[in-house]
Residue frames as a rotation matrix with the C-alpha (Angstrom) as fourth column:
UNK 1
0.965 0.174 -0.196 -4.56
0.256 -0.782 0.569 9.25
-0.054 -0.599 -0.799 11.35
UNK 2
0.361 -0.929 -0.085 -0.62
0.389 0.067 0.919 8.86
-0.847 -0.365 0.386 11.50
UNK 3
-0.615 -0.084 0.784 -0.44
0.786 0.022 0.618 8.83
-0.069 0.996 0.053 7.50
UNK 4
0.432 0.637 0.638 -2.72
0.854 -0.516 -0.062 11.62
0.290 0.572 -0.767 7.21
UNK 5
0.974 -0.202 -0.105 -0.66
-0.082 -0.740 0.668 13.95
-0.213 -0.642 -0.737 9.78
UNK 6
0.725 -0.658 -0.204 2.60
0.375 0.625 -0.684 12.10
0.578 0.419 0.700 8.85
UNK 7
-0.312 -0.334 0.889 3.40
-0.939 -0.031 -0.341 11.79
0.142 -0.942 -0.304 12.39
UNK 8
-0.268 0.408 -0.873 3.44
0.455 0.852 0.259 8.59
0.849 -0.328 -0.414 14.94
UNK 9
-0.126 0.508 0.852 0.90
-0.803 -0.557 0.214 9.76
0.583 -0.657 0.478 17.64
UNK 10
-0.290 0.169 -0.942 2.02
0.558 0.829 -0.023 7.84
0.778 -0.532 -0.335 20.37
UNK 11
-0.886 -0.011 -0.464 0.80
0.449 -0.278 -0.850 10.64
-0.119 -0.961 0.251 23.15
UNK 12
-0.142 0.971 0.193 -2.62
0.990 0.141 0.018 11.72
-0.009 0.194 -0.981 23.57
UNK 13
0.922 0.352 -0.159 -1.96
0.251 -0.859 -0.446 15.18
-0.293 0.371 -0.881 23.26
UNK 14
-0.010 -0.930 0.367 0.78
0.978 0.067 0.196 16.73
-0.207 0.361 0.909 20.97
UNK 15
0.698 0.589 -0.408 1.45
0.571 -0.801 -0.181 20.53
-0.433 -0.107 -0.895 21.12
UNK 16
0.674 0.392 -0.626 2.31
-0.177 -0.737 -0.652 22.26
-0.717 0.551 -0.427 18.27
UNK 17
-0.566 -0.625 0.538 3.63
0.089 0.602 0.793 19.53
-0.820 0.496 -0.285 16.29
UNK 18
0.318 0.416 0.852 1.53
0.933 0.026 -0.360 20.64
-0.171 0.909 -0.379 12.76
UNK 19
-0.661 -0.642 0.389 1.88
0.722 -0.685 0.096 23.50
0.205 0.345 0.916 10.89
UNK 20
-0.657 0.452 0.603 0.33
-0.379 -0.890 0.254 26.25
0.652 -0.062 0.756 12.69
UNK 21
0.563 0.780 0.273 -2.01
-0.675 0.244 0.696 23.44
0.477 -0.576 0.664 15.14
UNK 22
-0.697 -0.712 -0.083 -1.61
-0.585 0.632 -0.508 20.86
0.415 -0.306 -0.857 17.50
UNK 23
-0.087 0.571 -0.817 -3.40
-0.757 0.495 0.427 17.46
0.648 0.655 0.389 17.93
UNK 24
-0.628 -0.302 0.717 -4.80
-0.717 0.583 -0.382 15.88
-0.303 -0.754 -0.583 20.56
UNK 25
-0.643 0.129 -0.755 -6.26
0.042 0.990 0.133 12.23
0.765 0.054 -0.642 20.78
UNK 26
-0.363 0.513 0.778 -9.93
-0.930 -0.151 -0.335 11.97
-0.054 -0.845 0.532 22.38
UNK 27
-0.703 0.559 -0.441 -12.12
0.063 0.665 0.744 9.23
0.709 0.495 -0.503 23.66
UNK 28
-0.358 0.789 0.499 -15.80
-0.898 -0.437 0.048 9.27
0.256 -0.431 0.865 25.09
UNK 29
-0.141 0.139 -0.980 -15.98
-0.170 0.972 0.162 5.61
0.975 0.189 -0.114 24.96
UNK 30
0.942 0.279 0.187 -17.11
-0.321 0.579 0.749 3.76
0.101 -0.766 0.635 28.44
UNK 31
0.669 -0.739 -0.077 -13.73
0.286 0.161 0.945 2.74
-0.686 -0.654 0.319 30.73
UNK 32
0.713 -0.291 0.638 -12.20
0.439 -0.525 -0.729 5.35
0.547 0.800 -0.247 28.67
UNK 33
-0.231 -0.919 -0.319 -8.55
0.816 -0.004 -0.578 6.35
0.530 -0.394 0.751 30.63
UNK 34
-0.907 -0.420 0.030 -9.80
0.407 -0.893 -0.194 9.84
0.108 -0.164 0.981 30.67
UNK 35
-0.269 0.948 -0.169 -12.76
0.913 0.195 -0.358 11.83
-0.306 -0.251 -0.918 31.31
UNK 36
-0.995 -0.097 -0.008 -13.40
0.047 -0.550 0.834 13.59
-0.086 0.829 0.552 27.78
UNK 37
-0.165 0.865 0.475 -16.81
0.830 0.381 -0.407 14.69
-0.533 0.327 -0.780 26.83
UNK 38
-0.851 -0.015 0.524 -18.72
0.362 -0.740 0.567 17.10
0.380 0.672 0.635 24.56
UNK 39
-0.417 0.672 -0.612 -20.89
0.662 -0.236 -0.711 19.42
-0.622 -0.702 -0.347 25.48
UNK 40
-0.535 0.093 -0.839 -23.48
-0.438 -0.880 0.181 22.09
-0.722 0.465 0.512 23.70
UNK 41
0.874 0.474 0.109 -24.85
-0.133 0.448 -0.884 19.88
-0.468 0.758 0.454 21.50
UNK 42
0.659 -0.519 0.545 -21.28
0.748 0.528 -0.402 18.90
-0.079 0.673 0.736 20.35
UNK 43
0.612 -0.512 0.602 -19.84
0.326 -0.530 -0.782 21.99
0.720 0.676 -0.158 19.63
UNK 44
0.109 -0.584 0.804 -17.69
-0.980 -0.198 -0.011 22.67
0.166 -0.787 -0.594 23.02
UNK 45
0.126 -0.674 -0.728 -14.85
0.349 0.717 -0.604 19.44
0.928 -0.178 0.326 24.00
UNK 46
0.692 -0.121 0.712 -14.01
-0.718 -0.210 0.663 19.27
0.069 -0.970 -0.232 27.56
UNK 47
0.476 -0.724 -0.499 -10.67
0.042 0.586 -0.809 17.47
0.878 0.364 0.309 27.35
UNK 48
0.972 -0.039 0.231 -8.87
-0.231 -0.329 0.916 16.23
0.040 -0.943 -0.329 30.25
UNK 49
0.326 -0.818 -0.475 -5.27
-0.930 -0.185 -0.319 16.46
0.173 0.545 -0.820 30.63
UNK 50
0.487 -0.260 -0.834 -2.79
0.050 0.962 -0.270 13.54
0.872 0.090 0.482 30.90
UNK 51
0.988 -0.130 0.087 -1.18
-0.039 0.333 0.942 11.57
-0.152 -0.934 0.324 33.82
UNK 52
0.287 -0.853 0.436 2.02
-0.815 0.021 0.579 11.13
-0.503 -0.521 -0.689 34.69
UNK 53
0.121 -0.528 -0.840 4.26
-0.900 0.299 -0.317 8.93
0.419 0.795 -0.439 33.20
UNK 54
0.957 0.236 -0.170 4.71
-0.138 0.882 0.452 5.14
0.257 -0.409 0.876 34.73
UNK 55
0.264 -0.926 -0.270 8.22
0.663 0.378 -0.646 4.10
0.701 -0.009 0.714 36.13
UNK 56
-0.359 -0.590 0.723 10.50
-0.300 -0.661 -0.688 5.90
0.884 -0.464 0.060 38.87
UNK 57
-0.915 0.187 -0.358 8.61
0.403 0.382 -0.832 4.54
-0.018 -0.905 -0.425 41.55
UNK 58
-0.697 0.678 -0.234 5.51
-0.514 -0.699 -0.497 5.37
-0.501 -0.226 0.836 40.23
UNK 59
-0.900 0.089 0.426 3.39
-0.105 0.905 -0.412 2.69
-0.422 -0.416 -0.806 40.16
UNK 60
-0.155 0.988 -0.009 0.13
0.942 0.145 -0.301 3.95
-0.296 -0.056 -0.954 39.96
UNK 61
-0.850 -0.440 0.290 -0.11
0.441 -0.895 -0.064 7.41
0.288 0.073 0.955 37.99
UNK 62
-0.110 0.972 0.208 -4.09
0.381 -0.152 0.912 7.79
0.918 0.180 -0.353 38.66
UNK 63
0.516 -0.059 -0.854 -3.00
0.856 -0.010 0.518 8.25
-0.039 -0.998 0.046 42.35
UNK 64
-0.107 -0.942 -0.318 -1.19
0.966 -0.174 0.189 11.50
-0.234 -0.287 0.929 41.29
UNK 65
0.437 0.562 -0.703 -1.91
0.321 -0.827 -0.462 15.01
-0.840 -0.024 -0.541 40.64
UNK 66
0.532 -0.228 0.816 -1.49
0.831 0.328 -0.450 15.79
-0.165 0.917 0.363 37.29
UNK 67
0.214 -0.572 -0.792 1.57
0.585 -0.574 0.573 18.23
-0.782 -0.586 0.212 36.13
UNK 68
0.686 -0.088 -0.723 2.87
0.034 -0.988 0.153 21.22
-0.727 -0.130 -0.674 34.89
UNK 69
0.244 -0.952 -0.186 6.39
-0.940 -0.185 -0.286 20.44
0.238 0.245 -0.940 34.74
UNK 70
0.737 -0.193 -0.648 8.82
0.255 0.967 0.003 17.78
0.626 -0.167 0.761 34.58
UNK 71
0.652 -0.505 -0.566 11.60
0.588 -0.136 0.798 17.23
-0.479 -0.853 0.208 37.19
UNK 72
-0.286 -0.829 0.481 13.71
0.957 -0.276 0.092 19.16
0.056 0.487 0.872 34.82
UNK 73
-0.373 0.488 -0.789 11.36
0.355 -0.710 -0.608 21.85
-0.857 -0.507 0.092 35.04
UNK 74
-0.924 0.317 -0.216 10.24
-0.312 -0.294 0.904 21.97
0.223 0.902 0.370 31.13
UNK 75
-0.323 0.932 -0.166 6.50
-0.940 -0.337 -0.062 21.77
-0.113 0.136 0.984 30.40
UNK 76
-0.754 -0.340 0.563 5.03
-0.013 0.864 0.504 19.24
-0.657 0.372 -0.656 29.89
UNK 77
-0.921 0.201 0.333 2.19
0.348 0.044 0.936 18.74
0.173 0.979 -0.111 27.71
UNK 78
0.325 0.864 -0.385 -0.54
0.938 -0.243 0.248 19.84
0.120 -0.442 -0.889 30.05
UNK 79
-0.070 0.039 -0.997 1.53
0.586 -0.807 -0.073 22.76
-0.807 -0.589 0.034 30.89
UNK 80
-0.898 -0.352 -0.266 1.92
-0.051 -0.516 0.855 24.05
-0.438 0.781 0.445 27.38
UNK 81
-0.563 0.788 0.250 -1.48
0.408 0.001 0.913 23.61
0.719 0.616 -0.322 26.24
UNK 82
0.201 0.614 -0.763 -2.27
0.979 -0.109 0.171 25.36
0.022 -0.782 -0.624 29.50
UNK 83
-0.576 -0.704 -0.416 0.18
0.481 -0.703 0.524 28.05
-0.661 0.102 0.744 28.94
UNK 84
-0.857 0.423 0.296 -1.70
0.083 -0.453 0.887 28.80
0.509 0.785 0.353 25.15
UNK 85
0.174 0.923 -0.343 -5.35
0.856 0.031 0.516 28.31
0.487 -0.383 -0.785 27.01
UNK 86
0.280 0.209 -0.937 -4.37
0.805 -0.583 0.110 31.25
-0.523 -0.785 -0.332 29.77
UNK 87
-0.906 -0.407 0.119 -2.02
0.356 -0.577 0.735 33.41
-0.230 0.708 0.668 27.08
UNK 88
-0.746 0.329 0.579 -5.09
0.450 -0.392 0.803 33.64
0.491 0.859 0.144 24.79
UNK 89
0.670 0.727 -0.150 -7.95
0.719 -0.585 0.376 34.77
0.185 -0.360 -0.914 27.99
UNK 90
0.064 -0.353 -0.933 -5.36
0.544 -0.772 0.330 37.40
-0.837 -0.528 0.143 28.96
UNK 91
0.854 0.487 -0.181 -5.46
0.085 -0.473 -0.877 38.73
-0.513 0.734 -0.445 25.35
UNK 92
0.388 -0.871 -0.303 -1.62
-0.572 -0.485 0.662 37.94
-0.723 -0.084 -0.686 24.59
UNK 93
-0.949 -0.302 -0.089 -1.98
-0.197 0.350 0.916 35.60
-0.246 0.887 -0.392 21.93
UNK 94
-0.135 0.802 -0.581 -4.81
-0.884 0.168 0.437 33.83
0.448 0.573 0.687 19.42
UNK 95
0.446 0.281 0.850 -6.41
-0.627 0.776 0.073 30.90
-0.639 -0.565 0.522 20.55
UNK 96
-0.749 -0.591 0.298 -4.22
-0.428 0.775 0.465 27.58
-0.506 0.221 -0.834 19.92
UNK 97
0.423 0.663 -0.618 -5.96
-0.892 0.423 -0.158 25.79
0.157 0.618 0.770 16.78
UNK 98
-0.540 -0.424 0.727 -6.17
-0.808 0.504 -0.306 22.17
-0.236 -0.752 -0.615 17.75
UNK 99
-0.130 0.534 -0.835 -7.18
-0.766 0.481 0.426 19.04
0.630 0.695 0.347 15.52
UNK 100
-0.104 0.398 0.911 -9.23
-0.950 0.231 -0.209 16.59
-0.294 -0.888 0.355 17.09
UNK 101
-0.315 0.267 -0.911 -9.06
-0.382 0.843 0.379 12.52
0.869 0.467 -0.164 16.57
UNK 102
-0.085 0.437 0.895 -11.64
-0.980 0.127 -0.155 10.71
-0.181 -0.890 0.418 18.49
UNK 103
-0.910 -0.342 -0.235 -10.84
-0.283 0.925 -0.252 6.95
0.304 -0.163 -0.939 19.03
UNK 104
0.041 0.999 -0.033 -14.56
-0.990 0.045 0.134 4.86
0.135 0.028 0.990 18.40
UNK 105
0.968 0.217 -0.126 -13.66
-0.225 0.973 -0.057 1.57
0.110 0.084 0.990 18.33
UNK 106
0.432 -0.858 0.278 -10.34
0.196 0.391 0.899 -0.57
-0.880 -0.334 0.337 18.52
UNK 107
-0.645 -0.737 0.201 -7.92
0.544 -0.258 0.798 0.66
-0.536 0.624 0.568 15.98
UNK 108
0.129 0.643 0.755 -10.98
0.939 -0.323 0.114 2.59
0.317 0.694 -0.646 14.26
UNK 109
-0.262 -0.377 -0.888 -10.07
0.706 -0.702 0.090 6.52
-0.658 -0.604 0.450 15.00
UNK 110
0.496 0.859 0.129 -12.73
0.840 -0.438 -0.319 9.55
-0.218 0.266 -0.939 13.89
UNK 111
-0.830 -0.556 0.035 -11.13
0.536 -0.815 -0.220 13.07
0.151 -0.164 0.975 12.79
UNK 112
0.114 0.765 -0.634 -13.30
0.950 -0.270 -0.155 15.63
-0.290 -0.585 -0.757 14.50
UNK 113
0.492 -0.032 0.870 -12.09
0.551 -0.762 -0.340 18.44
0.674 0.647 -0.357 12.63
UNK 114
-0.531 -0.756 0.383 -10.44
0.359 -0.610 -0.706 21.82
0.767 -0.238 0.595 14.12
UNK 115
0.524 0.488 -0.699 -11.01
0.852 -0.297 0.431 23.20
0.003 -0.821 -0.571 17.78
UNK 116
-0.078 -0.408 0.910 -10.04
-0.568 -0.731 -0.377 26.98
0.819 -0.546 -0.175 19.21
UNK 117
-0.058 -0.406 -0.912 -8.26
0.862 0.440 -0.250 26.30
0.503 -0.801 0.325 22.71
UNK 118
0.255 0.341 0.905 -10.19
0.024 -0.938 0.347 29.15
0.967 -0.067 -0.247 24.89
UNK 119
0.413 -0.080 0.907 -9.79
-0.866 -0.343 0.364 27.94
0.282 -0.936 -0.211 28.78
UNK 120
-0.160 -0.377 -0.912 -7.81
0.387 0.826 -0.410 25.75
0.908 -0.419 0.014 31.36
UNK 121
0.258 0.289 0.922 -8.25
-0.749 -0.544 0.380 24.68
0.611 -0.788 0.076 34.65
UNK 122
-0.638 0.117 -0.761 -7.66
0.250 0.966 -0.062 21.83
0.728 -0.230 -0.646 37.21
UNK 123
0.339 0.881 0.331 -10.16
-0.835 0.120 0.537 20.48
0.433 -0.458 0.776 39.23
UNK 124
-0.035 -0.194 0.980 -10.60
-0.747 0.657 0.104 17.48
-0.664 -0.729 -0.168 42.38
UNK 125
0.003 0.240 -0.971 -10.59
-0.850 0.512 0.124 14.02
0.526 0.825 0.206 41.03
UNK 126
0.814 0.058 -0.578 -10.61
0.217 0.893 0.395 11.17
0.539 -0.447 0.714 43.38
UNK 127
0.902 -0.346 -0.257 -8.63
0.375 0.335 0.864 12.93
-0.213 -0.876 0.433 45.68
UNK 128
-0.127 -0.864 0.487 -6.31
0.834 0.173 0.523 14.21
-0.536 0.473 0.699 42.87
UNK 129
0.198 0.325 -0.925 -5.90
-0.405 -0.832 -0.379 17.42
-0.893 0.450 -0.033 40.80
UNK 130
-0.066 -0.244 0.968 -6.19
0.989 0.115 0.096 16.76
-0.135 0.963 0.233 36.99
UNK 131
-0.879 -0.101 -0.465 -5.99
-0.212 -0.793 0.572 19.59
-0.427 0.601 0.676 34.25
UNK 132
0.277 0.933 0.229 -9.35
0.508 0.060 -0.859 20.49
-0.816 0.354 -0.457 32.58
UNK 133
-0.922 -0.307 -0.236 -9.27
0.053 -0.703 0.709 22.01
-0.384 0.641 0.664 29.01
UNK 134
0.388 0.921 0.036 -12.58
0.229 -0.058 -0.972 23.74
-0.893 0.385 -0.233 27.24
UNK 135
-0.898 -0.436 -0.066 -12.36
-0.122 0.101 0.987 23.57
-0.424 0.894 -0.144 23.01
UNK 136
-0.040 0.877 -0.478 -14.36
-0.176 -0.477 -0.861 24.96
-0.984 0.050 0.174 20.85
UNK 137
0.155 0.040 0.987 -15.76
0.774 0.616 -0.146 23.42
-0.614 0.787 0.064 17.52
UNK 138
-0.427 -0.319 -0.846 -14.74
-0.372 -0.791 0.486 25.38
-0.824 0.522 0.219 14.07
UNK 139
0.486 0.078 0.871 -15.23
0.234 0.948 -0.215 25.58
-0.842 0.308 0.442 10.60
UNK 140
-0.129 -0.751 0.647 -13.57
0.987 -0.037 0.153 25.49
-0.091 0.659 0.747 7.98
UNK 141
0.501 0.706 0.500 -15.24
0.693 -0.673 0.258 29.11
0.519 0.218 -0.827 7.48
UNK 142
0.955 -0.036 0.293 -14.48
-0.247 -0.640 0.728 30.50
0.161 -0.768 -0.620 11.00
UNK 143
0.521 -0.826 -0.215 -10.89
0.600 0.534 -0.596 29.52
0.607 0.181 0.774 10.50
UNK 144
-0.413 -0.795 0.444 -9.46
0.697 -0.590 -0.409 32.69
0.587 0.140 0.797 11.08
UNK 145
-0.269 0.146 0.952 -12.11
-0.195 -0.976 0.095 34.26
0.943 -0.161 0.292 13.44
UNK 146
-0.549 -0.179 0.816 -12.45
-0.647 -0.526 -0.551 34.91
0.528 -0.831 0.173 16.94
UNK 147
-0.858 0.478 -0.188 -14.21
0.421 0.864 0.275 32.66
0.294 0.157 -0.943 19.07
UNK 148
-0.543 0.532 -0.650 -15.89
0.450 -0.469 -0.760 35.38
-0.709 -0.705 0.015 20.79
UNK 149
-0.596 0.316 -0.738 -17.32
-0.623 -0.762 0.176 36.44
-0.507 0.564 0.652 17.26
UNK 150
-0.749 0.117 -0.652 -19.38
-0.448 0.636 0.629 32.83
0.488 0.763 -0.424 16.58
UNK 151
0.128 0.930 0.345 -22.67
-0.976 0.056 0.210 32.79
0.176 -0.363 0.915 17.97
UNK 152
-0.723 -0.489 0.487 -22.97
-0.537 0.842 0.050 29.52
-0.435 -0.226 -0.872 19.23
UNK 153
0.072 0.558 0.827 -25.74
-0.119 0.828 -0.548 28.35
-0.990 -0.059 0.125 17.45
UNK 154
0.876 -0.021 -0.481 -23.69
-0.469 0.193 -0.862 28.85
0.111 0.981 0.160 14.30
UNK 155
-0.200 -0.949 0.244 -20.58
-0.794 0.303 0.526 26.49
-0.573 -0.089 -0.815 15.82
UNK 156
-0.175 0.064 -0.983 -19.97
-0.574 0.805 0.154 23.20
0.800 0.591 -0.104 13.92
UNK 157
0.550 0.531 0.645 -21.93
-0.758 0.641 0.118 20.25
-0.351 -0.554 0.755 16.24
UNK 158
-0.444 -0.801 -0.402 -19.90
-0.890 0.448 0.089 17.30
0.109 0.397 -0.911 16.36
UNK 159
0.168 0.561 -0.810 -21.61
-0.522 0.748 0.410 13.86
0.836 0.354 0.418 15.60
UNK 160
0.431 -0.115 0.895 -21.87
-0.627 0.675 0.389 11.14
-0.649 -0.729 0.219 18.77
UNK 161
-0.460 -0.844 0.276 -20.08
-0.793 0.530 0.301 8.79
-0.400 -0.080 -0.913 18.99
UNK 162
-0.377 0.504 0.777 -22.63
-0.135 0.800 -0.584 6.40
-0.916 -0.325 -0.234 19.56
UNK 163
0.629 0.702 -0.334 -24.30
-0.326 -0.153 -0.933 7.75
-0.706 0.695 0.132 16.32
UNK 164
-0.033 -0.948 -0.315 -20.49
-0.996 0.007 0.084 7.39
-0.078 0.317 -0.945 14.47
UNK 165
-0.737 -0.496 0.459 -20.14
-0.540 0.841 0.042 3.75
-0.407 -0.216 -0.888 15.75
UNK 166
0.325 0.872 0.367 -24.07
0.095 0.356 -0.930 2.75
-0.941 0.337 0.033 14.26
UNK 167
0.681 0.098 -0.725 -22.82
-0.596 -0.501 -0.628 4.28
-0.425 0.860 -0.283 11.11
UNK 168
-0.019 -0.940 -0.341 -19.81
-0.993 -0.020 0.112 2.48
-0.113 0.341 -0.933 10.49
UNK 169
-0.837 -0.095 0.539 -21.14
-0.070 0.995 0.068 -0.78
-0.543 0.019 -0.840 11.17
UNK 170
0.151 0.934 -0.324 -24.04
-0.417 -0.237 -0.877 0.05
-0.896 0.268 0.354 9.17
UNK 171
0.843 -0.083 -0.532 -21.88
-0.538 -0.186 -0.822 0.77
-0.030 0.979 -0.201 5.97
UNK 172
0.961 -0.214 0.175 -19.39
0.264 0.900 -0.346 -1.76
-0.084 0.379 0.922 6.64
UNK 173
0.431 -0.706 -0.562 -16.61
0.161 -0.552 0.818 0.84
-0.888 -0.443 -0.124 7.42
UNK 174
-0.473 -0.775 0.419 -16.79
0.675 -0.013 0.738 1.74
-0.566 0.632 0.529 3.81
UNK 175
-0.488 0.355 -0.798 -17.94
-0.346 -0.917 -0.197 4.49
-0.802 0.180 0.570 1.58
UNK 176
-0.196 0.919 0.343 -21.26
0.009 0.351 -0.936 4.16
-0.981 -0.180 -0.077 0.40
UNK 177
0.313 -0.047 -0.949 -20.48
-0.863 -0.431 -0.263 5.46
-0.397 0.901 -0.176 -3.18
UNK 178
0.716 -0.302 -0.630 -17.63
-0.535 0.341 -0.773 3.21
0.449 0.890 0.082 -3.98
UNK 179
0.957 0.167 -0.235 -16.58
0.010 0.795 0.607 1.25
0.289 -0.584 0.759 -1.26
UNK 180
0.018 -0.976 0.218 -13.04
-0.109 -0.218 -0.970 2.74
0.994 -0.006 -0.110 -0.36
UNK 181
0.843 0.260 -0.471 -12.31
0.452 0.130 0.882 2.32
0.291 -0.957 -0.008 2.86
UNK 182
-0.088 -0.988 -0.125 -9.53
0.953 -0.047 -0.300 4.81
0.291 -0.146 0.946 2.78
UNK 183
-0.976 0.212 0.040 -9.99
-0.215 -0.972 -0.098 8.84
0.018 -0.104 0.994 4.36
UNK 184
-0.334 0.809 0.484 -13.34
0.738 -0.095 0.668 8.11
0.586 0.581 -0.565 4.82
UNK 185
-0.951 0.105 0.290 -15.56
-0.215 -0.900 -0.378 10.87
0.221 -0.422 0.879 6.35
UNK 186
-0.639 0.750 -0.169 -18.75
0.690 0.463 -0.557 10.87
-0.340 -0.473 -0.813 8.57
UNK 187
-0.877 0.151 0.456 -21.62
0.271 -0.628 0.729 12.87
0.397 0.763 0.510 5.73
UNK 188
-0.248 0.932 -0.263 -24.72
0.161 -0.228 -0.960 14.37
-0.955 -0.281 -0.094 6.95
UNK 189
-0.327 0.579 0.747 -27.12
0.924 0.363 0.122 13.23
-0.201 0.730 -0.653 4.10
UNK 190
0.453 0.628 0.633 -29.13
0.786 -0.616 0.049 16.43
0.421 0.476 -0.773 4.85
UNK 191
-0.649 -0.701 0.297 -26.46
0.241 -0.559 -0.793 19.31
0.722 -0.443 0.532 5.60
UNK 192
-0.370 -0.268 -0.890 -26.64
0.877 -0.416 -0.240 20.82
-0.306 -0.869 0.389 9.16
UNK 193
-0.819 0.015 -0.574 -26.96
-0.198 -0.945 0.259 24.09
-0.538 0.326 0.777 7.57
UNK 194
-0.668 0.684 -0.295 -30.31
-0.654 -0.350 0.671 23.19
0.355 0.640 0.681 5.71
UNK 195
0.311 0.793 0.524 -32.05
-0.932 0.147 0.332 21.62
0.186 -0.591 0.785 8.68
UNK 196
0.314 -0.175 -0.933 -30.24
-0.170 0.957 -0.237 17.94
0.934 0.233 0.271 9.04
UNK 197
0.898 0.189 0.398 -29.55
-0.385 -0.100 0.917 16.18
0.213 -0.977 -0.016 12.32
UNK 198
-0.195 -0.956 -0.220 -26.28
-0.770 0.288 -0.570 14.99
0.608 0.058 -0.792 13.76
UNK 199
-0.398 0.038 0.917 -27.82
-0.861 0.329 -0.387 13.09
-0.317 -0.943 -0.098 16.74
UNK 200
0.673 0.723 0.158 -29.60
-0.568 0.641 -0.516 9.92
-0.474 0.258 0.842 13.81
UNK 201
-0.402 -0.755 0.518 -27.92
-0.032 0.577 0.816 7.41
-0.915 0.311 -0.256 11.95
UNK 202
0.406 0.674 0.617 -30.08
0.600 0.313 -0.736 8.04
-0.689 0.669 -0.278 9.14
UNK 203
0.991 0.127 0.039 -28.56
0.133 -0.936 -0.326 11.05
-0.005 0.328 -0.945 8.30
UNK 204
0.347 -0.937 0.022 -25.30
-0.844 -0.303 0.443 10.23
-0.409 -0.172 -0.896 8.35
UNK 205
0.987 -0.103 0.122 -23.51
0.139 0.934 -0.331 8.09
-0.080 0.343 0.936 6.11
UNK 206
0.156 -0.973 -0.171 -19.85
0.093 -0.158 0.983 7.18
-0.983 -0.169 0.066 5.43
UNK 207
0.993 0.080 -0.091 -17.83
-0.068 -0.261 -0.963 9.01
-0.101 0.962 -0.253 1.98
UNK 208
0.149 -0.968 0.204 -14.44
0.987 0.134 -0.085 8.35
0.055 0.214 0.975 0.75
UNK 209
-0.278 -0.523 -0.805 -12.72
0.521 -0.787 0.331 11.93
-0.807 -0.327 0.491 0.39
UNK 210
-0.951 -0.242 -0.191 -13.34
-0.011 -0.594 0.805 12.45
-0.308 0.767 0.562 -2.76
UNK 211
-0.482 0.858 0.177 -17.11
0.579 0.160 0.800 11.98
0.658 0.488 -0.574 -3.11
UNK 212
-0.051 0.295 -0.954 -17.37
0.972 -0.206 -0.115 13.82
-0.230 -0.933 -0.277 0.39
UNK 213
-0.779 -0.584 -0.229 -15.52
0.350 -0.707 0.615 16.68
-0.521 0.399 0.755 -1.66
UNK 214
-0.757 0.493 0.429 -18.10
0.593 0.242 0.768 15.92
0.275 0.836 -0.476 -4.54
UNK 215
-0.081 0.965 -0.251 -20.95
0.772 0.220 0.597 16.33
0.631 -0.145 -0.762 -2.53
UNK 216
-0.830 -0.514 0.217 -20.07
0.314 -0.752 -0.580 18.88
0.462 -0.412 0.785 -0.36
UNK 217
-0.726 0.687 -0.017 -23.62
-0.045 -0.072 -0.996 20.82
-0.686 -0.723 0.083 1.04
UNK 218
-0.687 0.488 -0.539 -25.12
-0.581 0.078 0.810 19.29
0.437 0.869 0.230 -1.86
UNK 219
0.382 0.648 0.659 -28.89
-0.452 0.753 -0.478 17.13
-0.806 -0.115 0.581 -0.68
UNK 220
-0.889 -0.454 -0.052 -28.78
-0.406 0.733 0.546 14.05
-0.210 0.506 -0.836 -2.98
């Protein structure tokens, strides 16, 4: 993930640190910090924002309401990715493109491809306001259009996890072609687009980049 972005992503969300996107860091995983999920069949991210920082007499950041600003009064990373979320419903900018890595396993970390950043909110939490964010799935295709022009049952559907983590220990966390275990990529055997499921492990195998490339919406 670091080597592919050639960045060190030590914060779970980083805003507008790519050229032209910015890149947050999900997980859906059980006693998962946060309380990320997907929705739609996949193709819509509910992303929650981030706590406070530890130290200063803050002990416990889960006991805090998540912020805006720092004491300095700059943004912080919730507020800027809030800032692009409200910008783009008032009609004053494009939605914030926004690569997704989702974090299956211990050190094992999924790229989820490109999201449009359409809405923010916060909501209660134990007692606590957090920051809510809603992210919509792209593809490569709809790069450059609207979300409000992509029917939703033509968004890109993003594989479970659960289905992700079957797969990987299936194939041995290596690509099924030729056993790289470098860039690999989660393939739907029978494209999406010509009736294939994301939600089986049958239908999904792991490809190195370049055979993923190969194969593209090719059946086999």
């Amino acid at each position: 993930m670091c080597q592919r972005e050639k960045l060190s992503l030590q914060k779970g969300m980083n805003f507008q640190v790519g050229d032209g996107y910015s890149i947050i860091l999900v997980s859906v995983r059980k006693n998962a910090p946060y309380q990320d999920r997907f929705e739609d069949e996949g193709t819509t991210l509910i992303y929650e924002g981030h706590d406070v920082a530890k130290g200063g007499g803050n002990s416990n950041p889960k006991s805090i309401d998540q912020s805006a600003k720092l004491p300095s009064g700059r943004l912080t990373e919730n507020g800027k990715f809030a800032n692009a979320a409200q910008e783009y419903k008032m009609g004053k900018r494009l939605p914030e493109k926004v690569k997704v890595y989702e974090k299956i396993h211990n050190g094992i970390w999924s790229f989820d491809g490109m999201f449009d950043l359409v809405d923010s909110w916060m909501e209660e939490n134990d007692g606590r306001k957090v920051f809510k964010f809603k992210l919509l799935a792209i593809k490569d295709s709809d790069i450059n259009k609207l979300p409000t022009d992509i029917p939703i049952q033509d968004r890109r559907r993003i594989i479970p996890t659960s289905v992700k983590l079957e797969v990987w220990k299936r194939d041995d966390g290596k690509c099924v072609k030729c056993g790289s275990q470098d860039e690999l990529h989660f393939d739907h055997i029978i494209p999406f687009s010509k009736g294939g499921t994301s939600i089986k492990a049958e239908n999904v195998q792991l490809l190195c980049a370049r055979h993923n490339l190969q194969k593209h919406d090719k059946i086999e």
